[in-house]
N, C-alpha and C positions, 0 to 999 in steps of 0.2 A: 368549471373548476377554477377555483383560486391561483394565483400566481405567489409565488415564494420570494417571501420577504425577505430581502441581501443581508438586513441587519441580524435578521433574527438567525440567518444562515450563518453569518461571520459570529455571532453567538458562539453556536457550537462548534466552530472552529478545534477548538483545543481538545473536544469530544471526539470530533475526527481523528486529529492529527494522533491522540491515544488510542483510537481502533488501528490506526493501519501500525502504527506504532508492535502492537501484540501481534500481529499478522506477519510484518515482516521478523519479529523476536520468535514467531512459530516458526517460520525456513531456514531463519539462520541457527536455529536449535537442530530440526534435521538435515542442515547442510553439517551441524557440527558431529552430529554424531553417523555420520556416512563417510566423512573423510576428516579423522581425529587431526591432523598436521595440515588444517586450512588454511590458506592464507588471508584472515577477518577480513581484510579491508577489499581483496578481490571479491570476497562472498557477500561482504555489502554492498558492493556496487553490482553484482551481478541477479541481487535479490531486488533492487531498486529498480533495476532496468525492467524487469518483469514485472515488477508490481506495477509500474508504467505504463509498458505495454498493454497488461491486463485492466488497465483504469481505458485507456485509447480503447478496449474492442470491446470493454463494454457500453462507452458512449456512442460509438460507430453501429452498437445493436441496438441502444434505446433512440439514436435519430432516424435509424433506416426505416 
């Protein structure tokens, strides 16, 4: 198997960064419509931390 080109990876960079982009705009739509009087910037940081976490377990599945 081939190994992954950095450049061609930093490429799609901005391709990434608009997928998680829509993923985290998915939670904070059903965080907004579960508790109408959110507090945005708690619910962005608490959606960020999980999408975090969830990036951590699934590296920790693909190296185990």
């Amino acid at each position: 198997m081939g190994k992954v080109d950095p450049l061609q990876l930093q490429a799609r960079h901005r391709e990434i960064v608009a997928d998680m982009r829509k993923v985290f705009e998915k939670y904070l739509r059903i965080f907004d419509l579960d508790i109408p009087e959110i507090d945005e910037r708690a619910a962005d940081q608490l959606i960020v931390a999980q999408m975090r976490k969830a990036l951590d377990d699934i590296e920790n599945e693909l190296l185990s």
